[in-house]
C-alpha positions in Angstrom: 0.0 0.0 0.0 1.2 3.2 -1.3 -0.3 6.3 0.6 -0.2 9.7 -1.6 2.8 11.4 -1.1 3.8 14.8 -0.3 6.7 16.4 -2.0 9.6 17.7 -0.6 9.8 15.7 3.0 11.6 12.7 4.5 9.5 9.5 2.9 9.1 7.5 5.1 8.2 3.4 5.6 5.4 1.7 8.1 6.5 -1.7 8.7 3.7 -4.4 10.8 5.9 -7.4 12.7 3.6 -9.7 13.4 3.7 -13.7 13.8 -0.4 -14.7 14.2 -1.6 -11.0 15.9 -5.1 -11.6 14.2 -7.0 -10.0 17.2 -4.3 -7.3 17.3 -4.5 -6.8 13.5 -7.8 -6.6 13.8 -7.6 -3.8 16.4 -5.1 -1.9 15.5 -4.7 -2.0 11.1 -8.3 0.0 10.4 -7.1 3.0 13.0 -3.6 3.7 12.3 -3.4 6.8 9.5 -1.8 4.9 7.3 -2.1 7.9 5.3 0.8 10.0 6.8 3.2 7.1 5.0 4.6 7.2 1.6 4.7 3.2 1.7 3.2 0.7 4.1 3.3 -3.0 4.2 3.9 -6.1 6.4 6.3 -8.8 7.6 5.3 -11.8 8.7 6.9 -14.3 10.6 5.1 -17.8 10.2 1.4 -16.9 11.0 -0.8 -19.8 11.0 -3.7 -18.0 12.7 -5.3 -15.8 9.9 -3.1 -12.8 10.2 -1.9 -12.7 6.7 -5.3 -13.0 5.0 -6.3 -10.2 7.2 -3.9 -7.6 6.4 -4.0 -8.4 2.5 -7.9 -7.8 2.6 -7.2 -4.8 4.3 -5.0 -3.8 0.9 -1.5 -4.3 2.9 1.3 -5.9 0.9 2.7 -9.2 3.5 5.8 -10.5 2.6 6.8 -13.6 4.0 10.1 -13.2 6.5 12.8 -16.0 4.8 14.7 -16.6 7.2 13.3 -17.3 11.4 14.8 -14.8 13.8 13.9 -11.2 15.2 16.9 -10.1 14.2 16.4 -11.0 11.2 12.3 -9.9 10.9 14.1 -6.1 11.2 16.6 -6.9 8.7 13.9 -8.5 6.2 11.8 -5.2 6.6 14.7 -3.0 6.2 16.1 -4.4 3.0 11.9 -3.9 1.9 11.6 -0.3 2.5 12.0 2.2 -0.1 11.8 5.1 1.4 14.1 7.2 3.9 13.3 5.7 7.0 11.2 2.9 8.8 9.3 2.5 11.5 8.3 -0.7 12.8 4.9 -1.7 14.6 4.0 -4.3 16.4 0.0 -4.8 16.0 -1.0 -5.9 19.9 -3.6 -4.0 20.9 -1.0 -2.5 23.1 -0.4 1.3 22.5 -2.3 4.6 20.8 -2.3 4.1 16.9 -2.1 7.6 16.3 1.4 7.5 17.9 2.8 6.6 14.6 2.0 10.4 13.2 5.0 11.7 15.6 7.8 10.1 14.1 7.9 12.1 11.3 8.5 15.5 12.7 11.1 13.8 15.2 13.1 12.5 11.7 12.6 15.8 10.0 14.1 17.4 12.8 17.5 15.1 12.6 17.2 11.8 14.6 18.7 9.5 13.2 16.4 6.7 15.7 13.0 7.6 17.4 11.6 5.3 19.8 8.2 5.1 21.4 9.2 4.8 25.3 7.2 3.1 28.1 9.6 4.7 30.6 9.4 8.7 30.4 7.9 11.2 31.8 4.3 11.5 30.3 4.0 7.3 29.2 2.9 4.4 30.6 4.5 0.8 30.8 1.7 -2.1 31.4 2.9 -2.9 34.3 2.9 0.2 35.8 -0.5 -0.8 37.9 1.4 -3.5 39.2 3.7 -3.0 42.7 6.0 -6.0 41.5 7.5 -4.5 38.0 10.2 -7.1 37.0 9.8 -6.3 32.9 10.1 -2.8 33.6 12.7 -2.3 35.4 14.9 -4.8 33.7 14.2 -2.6 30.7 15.1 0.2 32.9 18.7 -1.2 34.2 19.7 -2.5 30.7 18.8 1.0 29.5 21.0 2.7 31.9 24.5 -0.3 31.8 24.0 0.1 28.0 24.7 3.9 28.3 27.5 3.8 30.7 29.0 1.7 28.6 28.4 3.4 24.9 26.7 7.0 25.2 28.9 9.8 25.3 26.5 12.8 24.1 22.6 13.0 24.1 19.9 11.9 25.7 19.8 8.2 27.8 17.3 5.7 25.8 15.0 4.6 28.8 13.3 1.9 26.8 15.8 0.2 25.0 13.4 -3.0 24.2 10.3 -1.5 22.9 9.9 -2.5 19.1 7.7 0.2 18.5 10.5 2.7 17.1 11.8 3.9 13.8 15.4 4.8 12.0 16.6 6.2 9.2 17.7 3.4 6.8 21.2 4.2 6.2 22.0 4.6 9.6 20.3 1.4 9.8 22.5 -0.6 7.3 25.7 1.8 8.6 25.3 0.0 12.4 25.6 -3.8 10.9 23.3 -6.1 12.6 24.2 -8.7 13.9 22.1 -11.8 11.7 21.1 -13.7 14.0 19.6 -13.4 17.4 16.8 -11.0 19.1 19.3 -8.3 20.4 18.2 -6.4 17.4 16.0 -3.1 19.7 18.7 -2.8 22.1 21.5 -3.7 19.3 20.2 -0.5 17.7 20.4 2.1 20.2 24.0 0.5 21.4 25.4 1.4 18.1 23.9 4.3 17.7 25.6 5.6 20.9 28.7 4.3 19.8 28.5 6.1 16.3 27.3 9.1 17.9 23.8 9.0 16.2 20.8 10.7 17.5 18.4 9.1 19.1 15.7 10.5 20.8 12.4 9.0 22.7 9.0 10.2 22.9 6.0 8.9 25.5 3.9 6.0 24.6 1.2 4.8 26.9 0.8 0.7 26.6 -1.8 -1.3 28.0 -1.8 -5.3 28.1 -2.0 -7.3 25.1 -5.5 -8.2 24.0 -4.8 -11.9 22.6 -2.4 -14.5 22.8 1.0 -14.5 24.9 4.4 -12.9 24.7 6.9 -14.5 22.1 9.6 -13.3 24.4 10.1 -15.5 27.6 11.4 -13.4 30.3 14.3 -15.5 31.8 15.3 -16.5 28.3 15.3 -13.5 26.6 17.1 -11.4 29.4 19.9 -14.4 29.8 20.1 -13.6 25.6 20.6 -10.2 25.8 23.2 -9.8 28.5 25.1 -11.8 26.4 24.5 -9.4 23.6 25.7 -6.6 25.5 29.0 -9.1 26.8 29.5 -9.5 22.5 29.6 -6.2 21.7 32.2 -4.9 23.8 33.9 -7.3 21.6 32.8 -5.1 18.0 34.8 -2.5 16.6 32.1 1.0 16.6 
């Protein structure tokens, strides 16, 4: 799907991950303005549950991710996108669809990476009704060791994890993802720090999923990513 476009701005991309969202599909694809992007389409990662069908009804073009991995469902959309920049969104149920209008003005000003944060001032992380918050504050203290380690000018990145961001696709291909893995969300903002990119956040507000279950297991995927952040100490910037 092709939105009209208007001359003389950034182009930008609108990228749905999904891997059988149906329900979220179904929430989120008729309200987000898909109009305020010059290209939208979809990558799938296996879905058995309908999701595919859905979208294509809807007129959104789903290609079919080659190769298993989240890693490699960013790098599959990236090499897709025509445009200037992407911005990936993950169709839960979970956050405002009218978010996706504020990346635009964020790229036009010169970030380089915008992310949609649980865990400013002004947003709100699901678990934020609970007392007992392990998600977020792992999110929180992987945030803050990733920028000792690698920022030295601009703003911390608070929410390192949340997939609902956007970058600029040469910066993108200029960082060199790793191919394998799911490290890819905080992979980004690590080398972007390290290049001395700009990254900047803006509030989100997410609620609970409405269907189906995390593909992200919490012990598994934390153990995963601390070794991420062991391997690239190891990387040349």
């Amino acid at each position: 799907m092709e939105p009209s476009n208007t001359k003389g701005q950034l182009r930008l991309s609108l990228c749905l991950l999904t891997w059988n969202e149906l329900k979220g599909c179904q929430q989120d694809a008729p309200r987000l303005p898909l109009h305020a992007y010059e290209e939208v389409f979809a990558v799938d990662g296996g879905s058995t549950d309908g999701t595919v069908e859905y979208l294509e009804s809807l007129g959104i073009p789903v290609y079919r991710q080659p190769v298993k991995g989240y890693n490699q469902a960013y790098l599959f959309a990236f090499s897709k996108c025509t445009t200037d920049a992407l911005v990936l969104f993950h169709p839960k149920g979970t956050v405002d669809q009218q978010d996706i209008l504020k990346f635009r003005p964020l790229f036009e000003a010169g970030n380089d990476l915008v992310i949609a944060s649980r865990n400013i001032e002004g947003s709100k992380n699901e678990e934020d009704d609970d007392w007992f918050r392990p998600r977020k504050w792992f999110v929180l203290c992987i945030s803050f060791v990733t920028a000792v380690l690698w920022r030295r000018k601009g703003p911390i990145i608070w929410d390192v994890l949340h997939g609902f961001r956007g970058m600029r696709k040469d910066r993108f291909l200029a960082i060199e993802p790793l191919q394998e893995g799911l490290s890819i969300d905080i992979e980004m903002v690590a080398r972007c720090y390290r290049k001395r990119y700009r990254a900047v956040e803006f509030p989100t507000r997410e609620s609970r999923r409405i269907a189906g279950e995390t593909h992200f297991k919490a012990f598994r995927t934390g153990k995963l990513l601390l070794s991420y952040l062991w391997r690239e100490l190891g990387r040349p910037a």
